[in-house]
C-alpha positions as CSV (number, residue, x, y, z in Angstrom):
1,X,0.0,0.0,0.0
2,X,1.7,3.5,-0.9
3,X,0.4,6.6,1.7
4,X,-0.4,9.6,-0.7
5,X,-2.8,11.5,1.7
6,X,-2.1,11.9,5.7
7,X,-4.1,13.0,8.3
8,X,-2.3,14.6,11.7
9,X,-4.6,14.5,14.4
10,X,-3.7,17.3,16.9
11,X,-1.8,20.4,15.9
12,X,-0.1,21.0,19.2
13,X,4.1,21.3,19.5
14,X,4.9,17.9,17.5
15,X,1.5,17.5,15.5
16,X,2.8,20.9,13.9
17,X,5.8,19.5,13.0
18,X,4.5,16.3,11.9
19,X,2.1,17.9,9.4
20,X,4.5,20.3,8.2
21,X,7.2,18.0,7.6
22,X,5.1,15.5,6.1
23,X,3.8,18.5,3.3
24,X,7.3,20.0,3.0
25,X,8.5,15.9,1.6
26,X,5.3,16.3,-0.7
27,X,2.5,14.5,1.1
28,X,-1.1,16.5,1.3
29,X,-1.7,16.8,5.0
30,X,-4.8,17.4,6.9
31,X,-4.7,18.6,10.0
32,X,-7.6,18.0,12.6
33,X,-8.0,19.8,16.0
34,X,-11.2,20.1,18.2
35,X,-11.4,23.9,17.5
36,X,-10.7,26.6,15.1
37,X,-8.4,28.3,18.1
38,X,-6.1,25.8,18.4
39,X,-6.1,25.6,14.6
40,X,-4.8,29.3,14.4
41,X,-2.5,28.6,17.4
42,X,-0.8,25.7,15.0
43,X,-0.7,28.1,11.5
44,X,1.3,30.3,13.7
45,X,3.5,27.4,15.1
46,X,4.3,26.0,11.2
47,X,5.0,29.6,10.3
48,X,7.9,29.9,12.9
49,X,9.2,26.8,11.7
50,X,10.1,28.4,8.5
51,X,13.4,30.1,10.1
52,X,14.7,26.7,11.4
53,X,14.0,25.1,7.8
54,X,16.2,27.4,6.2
55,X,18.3,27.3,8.7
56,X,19.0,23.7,9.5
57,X,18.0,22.7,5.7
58,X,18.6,25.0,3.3
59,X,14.6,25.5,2.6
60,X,14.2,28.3,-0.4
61,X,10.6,29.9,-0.2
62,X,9.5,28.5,-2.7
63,X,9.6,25.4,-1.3
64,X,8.2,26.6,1.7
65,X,5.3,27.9,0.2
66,X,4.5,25.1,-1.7
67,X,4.1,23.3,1.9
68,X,1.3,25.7,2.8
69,X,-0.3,24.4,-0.4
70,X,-0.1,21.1,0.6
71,X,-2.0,21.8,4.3
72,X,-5.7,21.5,5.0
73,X,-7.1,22.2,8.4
74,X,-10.4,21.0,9.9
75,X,-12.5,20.8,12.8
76,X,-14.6,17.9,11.5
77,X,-13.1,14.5,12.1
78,X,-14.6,12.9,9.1
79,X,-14.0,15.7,6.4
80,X,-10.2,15.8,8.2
81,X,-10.2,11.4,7.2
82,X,-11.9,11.3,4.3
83,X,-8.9,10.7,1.9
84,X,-6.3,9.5,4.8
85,X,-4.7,6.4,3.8
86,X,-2.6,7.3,7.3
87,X,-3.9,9.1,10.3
88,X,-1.0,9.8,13.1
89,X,-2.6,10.6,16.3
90,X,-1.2,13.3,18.4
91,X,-3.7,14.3,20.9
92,X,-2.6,14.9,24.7
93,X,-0.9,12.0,26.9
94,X,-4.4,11.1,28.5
95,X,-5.7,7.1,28.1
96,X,-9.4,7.7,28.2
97,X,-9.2,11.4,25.8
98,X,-7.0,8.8,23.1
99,X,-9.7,5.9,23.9
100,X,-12.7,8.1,23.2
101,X,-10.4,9.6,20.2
102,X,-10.1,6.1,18.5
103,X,-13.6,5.4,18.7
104,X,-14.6,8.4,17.1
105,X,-12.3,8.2,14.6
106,X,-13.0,4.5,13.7
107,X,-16.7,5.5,12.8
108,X,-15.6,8.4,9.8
109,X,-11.6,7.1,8.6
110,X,-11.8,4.5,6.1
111,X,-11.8,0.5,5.9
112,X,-7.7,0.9,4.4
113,X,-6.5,3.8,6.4
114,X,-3.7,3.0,8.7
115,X,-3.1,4.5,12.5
116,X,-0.7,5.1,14.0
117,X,0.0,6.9,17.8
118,X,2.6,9.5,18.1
119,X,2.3,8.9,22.0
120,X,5.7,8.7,23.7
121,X,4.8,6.5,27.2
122,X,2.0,4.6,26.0
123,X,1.6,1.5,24.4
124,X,-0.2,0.5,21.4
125,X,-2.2,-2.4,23.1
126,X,-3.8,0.3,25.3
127,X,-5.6,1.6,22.2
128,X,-5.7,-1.3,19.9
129,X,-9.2,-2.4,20.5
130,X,-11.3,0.8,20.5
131,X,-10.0,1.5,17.2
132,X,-11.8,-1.1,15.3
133,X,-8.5,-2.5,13.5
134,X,-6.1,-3.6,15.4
135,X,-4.0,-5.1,12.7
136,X,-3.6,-1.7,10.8
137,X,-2.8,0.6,14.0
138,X,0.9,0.8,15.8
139,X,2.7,3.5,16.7
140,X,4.6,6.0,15.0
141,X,6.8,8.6,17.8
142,X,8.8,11.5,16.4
143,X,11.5,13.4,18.5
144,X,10.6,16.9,19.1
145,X,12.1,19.3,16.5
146,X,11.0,16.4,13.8
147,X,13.5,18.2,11.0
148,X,17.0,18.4,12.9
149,X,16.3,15.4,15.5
150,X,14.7,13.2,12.6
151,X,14.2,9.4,14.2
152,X,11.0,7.9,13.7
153,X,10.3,4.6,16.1
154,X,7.7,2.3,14.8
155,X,6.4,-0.4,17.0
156,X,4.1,-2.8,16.3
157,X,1.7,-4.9,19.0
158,X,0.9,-8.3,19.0
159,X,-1.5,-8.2,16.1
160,X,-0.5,-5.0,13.8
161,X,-0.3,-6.5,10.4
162,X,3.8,-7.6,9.3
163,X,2.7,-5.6,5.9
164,X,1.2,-2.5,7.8
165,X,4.9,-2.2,9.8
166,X,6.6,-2.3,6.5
167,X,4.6,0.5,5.1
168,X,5.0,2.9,7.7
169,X,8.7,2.1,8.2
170,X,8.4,3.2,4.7
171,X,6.8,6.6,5.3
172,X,9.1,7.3,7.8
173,X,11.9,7.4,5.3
174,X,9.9,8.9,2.5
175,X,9.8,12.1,4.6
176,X,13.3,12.3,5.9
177,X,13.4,10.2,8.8
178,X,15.7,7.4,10.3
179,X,13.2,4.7,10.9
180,X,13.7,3.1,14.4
181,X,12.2,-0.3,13.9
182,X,10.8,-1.7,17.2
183,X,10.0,-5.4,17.0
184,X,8.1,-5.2,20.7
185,X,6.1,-3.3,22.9
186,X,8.1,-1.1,25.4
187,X,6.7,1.6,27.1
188,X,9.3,4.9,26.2
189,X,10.5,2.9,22.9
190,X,13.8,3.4,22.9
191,X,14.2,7.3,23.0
192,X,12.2,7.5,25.9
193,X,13.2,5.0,27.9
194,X,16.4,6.5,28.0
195,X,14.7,10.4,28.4
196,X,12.0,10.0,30.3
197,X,14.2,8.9,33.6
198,X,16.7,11.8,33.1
199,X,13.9,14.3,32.8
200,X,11.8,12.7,35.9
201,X,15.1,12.7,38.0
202,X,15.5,16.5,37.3
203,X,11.9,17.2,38.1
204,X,12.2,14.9,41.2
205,X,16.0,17.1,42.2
206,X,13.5,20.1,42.1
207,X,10.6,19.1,43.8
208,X,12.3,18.1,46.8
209,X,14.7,21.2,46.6
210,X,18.1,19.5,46.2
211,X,19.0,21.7,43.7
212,X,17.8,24.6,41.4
213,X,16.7,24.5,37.9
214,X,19.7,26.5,36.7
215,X,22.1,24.2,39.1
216,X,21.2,21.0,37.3
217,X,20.9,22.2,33.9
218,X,24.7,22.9,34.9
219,X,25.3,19.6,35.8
220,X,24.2,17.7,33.1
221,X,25.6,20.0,30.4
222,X,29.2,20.3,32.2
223,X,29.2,16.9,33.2
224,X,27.9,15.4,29.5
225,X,29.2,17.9,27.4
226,X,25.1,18.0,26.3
227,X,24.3,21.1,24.8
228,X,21.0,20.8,27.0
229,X,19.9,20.0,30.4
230,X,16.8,18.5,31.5
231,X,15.1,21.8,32.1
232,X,15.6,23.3,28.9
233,X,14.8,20.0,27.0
234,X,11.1,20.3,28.7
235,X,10.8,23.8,27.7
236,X,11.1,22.1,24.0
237,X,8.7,19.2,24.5
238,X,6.5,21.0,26.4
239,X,5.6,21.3,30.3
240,X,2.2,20.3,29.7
241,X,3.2,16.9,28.1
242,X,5.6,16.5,31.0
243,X,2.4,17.4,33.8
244,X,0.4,14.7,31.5
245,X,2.9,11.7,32.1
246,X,3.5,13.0,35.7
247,X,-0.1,13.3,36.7
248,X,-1.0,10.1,35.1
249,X,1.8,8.4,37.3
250,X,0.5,10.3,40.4
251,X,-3.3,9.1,39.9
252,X,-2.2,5.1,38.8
253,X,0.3,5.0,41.9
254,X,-0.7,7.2,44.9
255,X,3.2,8.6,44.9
256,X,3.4,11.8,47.1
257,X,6.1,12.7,44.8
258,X,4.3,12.5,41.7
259,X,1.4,14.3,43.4
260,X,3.9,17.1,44.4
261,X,5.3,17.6,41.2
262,X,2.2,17.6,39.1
263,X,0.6,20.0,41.7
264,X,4.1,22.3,41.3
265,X,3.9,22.1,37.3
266,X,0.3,23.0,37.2
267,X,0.4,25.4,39.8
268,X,3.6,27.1,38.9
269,X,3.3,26.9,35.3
270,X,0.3,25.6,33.3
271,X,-1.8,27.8,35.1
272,X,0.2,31.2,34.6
273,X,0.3,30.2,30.4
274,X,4.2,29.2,30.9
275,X,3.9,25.5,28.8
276,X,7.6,26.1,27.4
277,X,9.5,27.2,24.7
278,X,6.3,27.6,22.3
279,X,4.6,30.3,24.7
280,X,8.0,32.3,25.3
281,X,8.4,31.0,28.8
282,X,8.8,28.0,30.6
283,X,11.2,27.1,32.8
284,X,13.2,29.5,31.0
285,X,12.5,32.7,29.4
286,X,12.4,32.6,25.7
287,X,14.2,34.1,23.0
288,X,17.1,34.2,25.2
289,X,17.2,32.0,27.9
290,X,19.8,32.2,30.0
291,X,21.2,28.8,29.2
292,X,23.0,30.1,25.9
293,X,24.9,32.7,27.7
294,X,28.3,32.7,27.2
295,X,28.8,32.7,31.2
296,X,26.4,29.9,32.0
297,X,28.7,27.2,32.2
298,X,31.5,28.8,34.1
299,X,31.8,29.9,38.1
């Protein structure tokens, strides 16, 4: 089966990304969110991404505008599916809001289209039953800043069709990405499992005030030579991802720590409109966090 038509469903950080990505290698792209809002938030995140294309690859406008020809946005789930023979879902980190998703979406997409999660803690299994085809969903998780940090891990479940992996392994490299194969179910895949830790021991360093943000972000970078610490990487996959994973580990465990810390991100954070790098402010402040300073790093 060759994908012509894709449909990315949610337009937040890395849907963005997804959808524009996918248009600049030449796919039409429709992008589905529950409102025309967040629609307008995710025109004005694709149009930011122009500088880093041309930047990071050489992009002419030309090229770039022929992307926005490519892109077609909609708040109706079937008109978003019609023509989809691939719909990559990349609503929030929440198991009942991608349940309810994949039901809905199972009633409009049709009988050939593909799906595939973007999620980066969940498994495929979770989902696999409400939407209506197993055998054609798996999942499909992109590194934030899809162009520069271009791995694509695709991992199948028990019963996702052998032909169905091969095809979206396939799409993966038709728009630019190394294709991560993942021949079992792992919760993080294999980017996360090694990230997710890292970033929960930071948060975990904070909560229970060993350390400031600006100390450990230190730590890592001096002691890794990373040109990032923990901190600064949630600004770019966004704090309310990160509150998503930590308040679903706070509800399914009882953890006072996980209660803490989701309590801290909302509280200090989410509900003052600082989500990250995307909204100017996170745990830094954005364009120039202090992190890129020339003094950072030294006493």
């Amino acid at each position: 089966m060759d994908i012509k038509q894709i449909t990315v469903a949610g337009s937040g950080v890395l849907g963005s990304q997804i959808a524009f990505q996918a248009a600049y290698k030449g796919f039409q792209v429709a992008v589905y969110d529950i409102n025309d809002e967040v629609l307008e938030k995710s025109k004005n995140r694709m149009k930011q991404l122009e500088a880093f294309y041309q930047r990071d690859l050489d992009a002419t406008p030309e090229e770039l505008q022929e992307v926005y020809n490519r892109l077609f946005y909609s708040t109706n789930l079937g008109k978003a599916t019609e023509k989809a023979d691939l719909v990559i879902e990349a609503i929030p980190e929440v198991v009942q809001i991608k349940r309810d998703f994949y039901q809905e979406l199972a009633k409009v997409a049709p009988k050939h289209t593909i799906f595939a999660t973007n999620s980066s803690t969940l498994l495929p299994s979770q989902f696999a039953e409400a939407t209506g085809r197993p055998e054609k969903f798996l999942a499909l998780h992109f590194a934030n800043e899809i162009w520069k940090n271009n791995t694509a891990e695709i991992m199948k479940h028990q019963t996702t069709e052998e032909q169905v992996f091969q095809t979206v392994i396939a799409f993966a490299k038709s728009i630019g990405m190394v294709a991560l194969p993942i021949q079992k179910e792992q919760p993080g895949y294999v980017l996360n499992s090694l990230l997710v830790p890292l970033l929960e021991s930071a948060e975990m360093l904070l909560v229970n005030e060993v350390a400031e943000i600006e100390t450990i972000d230190k730590a890592w970078m001096i002691g890794t030579g990373a040109p990032l610490g923990p901190f600064a990487m949630l600004d770019v996959i966004g704090i309310t991802t990160a509150y998503n994973i930590v308040k679903g580990k706070a509800e399914a465990t009882g953890n006072p720590a996980y209660i803490k810390l989701s309590h801290l991100l909302k509280t200090n954070y989410i509900d003052h409109g600082k989500l990250g790098r995307s909204t100017g402010e996170g745990f830094y402040k954005y364009p120039n966090p202090s992190f890129i300073q020339p003094d950072f790093l030294k006493n």
